[in-house]
N, C-alpha and C positions, 0 to 999 in steps of 0.2 A: 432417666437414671443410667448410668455407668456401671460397670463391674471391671473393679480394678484384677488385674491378674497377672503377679509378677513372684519372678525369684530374685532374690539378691545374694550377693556373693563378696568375699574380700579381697581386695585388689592387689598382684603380687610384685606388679612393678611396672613400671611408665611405658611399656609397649604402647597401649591402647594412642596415649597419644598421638601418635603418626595419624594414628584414623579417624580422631574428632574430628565434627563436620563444624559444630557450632558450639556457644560456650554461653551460659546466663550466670550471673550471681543472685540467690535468692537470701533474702532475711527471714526466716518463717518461724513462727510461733503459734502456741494453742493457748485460746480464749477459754474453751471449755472442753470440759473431758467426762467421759464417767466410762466405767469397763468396755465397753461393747461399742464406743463411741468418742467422734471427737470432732471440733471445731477448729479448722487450721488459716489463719490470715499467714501469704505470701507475700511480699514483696519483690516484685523480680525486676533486673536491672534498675533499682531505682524508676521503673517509667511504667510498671502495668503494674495492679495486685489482684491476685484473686482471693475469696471466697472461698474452704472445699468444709464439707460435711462427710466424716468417714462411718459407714457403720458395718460393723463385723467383728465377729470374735475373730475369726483365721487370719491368720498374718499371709497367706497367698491369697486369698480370695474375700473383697470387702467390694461394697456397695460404694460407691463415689458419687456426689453431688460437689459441681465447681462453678461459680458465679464469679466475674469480674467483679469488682469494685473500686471505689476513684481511691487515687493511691495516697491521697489526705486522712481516709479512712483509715486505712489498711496502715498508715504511721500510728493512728491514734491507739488502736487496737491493739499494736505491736506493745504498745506503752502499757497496757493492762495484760502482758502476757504471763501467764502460770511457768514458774521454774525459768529454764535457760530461751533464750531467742537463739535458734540455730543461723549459723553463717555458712554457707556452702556454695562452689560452685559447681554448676552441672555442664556437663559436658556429652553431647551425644556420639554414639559411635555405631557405625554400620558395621556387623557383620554377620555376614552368610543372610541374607534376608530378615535381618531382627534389627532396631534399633535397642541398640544397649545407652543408658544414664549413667554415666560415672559422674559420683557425688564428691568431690573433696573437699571437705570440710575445716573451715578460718575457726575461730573465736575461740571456744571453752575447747571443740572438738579437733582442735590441730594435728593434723599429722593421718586424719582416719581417711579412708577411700573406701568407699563401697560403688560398687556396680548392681544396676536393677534391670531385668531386662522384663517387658511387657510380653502375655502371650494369648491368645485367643481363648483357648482353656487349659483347663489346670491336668492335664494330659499332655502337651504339646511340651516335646524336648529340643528345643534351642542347641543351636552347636554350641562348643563353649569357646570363647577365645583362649589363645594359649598363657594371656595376660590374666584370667580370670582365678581366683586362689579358691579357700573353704567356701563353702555355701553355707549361709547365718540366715536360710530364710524364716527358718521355724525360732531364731532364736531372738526372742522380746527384748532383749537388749539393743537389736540394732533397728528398732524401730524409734522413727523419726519420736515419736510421741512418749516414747520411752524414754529418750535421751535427753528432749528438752525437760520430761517431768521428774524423773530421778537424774539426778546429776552422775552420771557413769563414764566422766570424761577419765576420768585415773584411771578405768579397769578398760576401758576402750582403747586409747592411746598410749598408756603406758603398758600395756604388755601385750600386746597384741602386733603382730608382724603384717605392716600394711606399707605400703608407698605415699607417700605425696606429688 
């Protein structure tokens, strides 16, 4: 098992780009959900899918389980998905010793940018890039499983101040 341990943040404007290393587009969606839990099928670049199983109430700190899967699956899956299929591409960005995830997100969620950075424990202060806007880490709107399961793309993208 895994212990995911990240902050996320809203993104203030295209700086970060100079510093992307690499770039994937994921299709991701949840099979199944209940409070404290949830079932997510990825699809990334068209050519791999994983598998993850999240469990955790705390939005910084959740238990992770991630299994590949053949990515014929991982379409059929997408096909029985609950609410929206997210569309997003992630972009990784080095700095000060952290790899940071800028997520910018295609489909229902146009125009949204969010940044996640990974950290060892939930103590550990990350420098911030100068690109990096609010911190939404506590706030259940901007979880992935949030946004495919209640539709919040009008209260996300239409008033909220983010970059694409």
């Amino acid at each position: 098992m895994a212990k995911e341990i990240e902050r996320k943040f809203l993104v203030k404007d295209d700086a970060w780009r100079a510093e992307a290393v690499s770039a994937s587009t994921f299709i991701q969606a949840y099979v199944a959900t209940q409070e404290d839990r949830s079932l997510r099928v990825r699809l990334i670049n068209d050519k791999r899918a994983t598998l993850t199983i999240k469990i955790g109430r705390q939005l910084i700190s959740r238990d992770e389980f991630e299994y590949d899967i053949p990515v014929e699956d991982a379409r059929e899956l997408i096909g029985s998905a609950l609410g929206i299929v997210l569309e997003k591409t992630r972009y990784e960005v080095e700095h000060e010793g952290f790899t940071w995830e800028v997520d910018v997100y295609a489909g229902a969620y146009e125009g949204l940018v969010v940044a996640e950075v990974e950290m060892e424990h939930e103590d550990q202060q990350p420098p911030l890039p100068s690109w990096v806007g609010r911190e939404v880490t506590g706030d259940r709107r901007f979880s992935n499983l949030v946004m495919a399961t209640e539709d919040l793309s009008e209260e996300l993208c239409g008033g909220v101040s983010h970059s694409a």
